[in-house]
N, C-alpha and C positions, 0 to 999 in steps of 0.2 A: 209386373209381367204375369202371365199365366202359360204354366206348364203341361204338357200333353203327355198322357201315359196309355197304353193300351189293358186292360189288366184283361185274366182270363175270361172267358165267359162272351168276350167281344163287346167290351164294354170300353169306352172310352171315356180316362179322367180326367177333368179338366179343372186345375189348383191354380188359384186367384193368389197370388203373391207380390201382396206390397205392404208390410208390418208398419204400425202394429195391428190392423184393420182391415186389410186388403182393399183398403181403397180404391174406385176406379180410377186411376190416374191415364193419362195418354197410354203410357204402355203396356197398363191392364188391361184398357179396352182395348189395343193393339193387339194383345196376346189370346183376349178371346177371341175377335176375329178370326186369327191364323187358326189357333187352334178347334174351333167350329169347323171350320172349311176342311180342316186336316182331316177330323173326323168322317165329314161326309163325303170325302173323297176316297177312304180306305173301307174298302169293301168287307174287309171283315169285323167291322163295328155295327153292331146291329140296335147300340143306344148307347147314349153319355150321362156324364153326373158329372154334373158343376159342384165346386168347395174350395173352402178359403183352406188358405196356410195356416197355422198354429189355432185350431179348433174357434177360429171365426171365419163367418160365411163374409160377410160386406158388409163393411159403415156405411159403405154410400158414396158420394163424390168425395174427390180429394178436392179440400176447402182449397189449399196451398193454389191450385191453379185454379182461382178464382179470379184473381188481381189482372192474369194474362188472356193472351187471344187463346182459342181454342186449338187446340193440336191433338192431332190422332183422330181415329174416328170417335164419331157424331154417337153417343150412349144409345138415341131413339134407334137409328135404322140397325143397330147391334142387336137390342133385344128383342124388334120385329124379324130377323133371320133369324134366332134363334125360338124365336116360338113359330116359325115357320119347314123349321125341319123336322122332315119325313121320318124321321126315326125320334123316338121316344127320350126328352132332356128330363133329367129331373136333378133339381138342385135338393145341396146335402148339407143343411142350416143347423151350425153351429155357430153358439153364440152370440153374434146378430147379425138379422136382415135390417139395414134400416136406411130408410129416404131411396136412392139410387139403389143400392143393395138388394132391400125389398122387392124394387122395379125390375131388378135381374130375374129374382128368383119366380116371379110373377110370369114373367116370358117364361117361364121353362113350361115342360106341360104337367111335370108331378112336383112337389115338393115335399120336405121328408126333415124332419125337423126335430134335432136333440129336444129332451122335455126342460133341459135349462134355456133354448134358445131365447132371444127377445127380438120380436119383430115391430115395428112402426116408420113409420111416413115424418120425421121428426120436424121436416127442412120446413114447416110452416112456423117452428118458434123460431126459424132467422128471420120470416116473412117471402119465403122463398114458397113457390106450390111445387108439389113433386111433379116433376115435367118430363118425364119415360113413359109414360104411359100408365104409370099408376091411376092415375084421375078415371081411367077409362076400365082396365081391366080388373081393381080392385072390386067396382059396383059389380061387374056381368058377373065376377065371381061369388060376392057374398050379397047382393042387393045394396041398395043405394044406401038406405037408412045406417047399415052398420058400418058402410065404406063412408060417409060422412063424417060418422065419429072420429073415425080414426083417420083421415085425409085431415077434416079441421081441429084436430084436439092435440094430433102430435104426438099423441100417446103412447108409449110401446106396451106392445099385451106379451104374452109368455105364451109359449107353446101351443100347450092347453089350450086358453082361451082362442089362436089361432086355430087349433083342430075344432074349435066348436063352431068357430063361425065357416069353417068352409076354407081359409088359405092354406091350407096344408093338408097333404093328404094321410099324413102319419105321422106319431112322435113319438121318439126310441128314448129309453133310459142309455143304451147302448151307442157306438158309433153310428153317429147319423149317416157316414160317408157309406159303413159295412151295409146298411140299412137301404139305403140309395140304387146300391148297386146290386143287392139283393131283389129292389122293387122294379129296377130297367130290365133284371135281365126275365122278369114274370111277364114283363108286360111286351118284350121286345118283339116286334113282325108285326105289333098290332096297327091299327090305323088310329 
């Protein structure tokens, strides 16, 4: 699930809980849904920050409902509304971004990212391709060449290396979530 909190400032948090990984399972992606919507329907939220429970952002898909039919909303048209909202999202990457994960944090429109994080596209050593939208928004973001390595290598890079090629726009020794919410409310009312 994911929980909805207003904190001061008019910021809206939005915490990815399903251990040990925040998995997107049916009723994570459920829970962002609601809690997206909530946000943009309360008029004194003027930007959100997305983050996992127990200082990890997202593993990515929950494997477990692999086997079954799909339930809950659809992961794509989730993180195309959320990189479509008028107010300023920025995810708060602790720990890891990875495969689906990644793809979350990628829809948001800032990211903000501990210096221990680990980010990558992993689901090509199951033979899987990342299928959210990664394939499309990791190139516009860093160029083709360095989103190749890492779409077909599977790799996960650290922080760092993420702040160097362009997927994150910042990385804290500090709480990434404190940091997040620090950077929505600089930038909130912007377009």
């Amino acid at each position: 699930m994911a929980t909805y909190s207003r904190l001061p400032g008019s910021v809206a948090l939005i915490t990815l809980q399903n251990p040990p990984v925040n998995a997107l399972s049916a009723a994570v992606r459920q829970g962002i849904v609601d809690t997206v919507q909530r946000a943009l329907k309360d008029p004194k939220v003027t930007s959100v920050v997305i983050c996992g429970q127990n200082g990890k952002f997202c593993g990515g898909a929950d494997i477990r409902e692999f086997a079954g039919p799909m339930l809950g909303p659809p992961l794509v048209p989730m993180i195309h509304a959320i990189e479509a909202v008028d107010k300023p999202v920025a995810a708060a990457i602790e720990g890891v971004a990875l495969g689906g994960g990644l793809e979350l944090a990628l829809g948001c429109h800032y990211r903000i990212a501990h210096s221990k994080a680990l980010l990558g596209l992993p689901e090509v050593t199951l033979g899987l391709l990342p299928g959210a939208g990664g394939t499309q928004r990791l190139p516009r973001l860093i160029g083709l060449t360095a989103a190749l390595d890492l779409i077909t290598t599977g790799r996960h890079i650290s922080a760092a290396e993420a702040l160097k090629l362009g997927i994150v726009d910042q990385v804290t020794d500090s709480n990434a979530v404190d940091q997040a919410v620090e950077f929505v409310r600089s930038v909130a009312g912007r377009s």
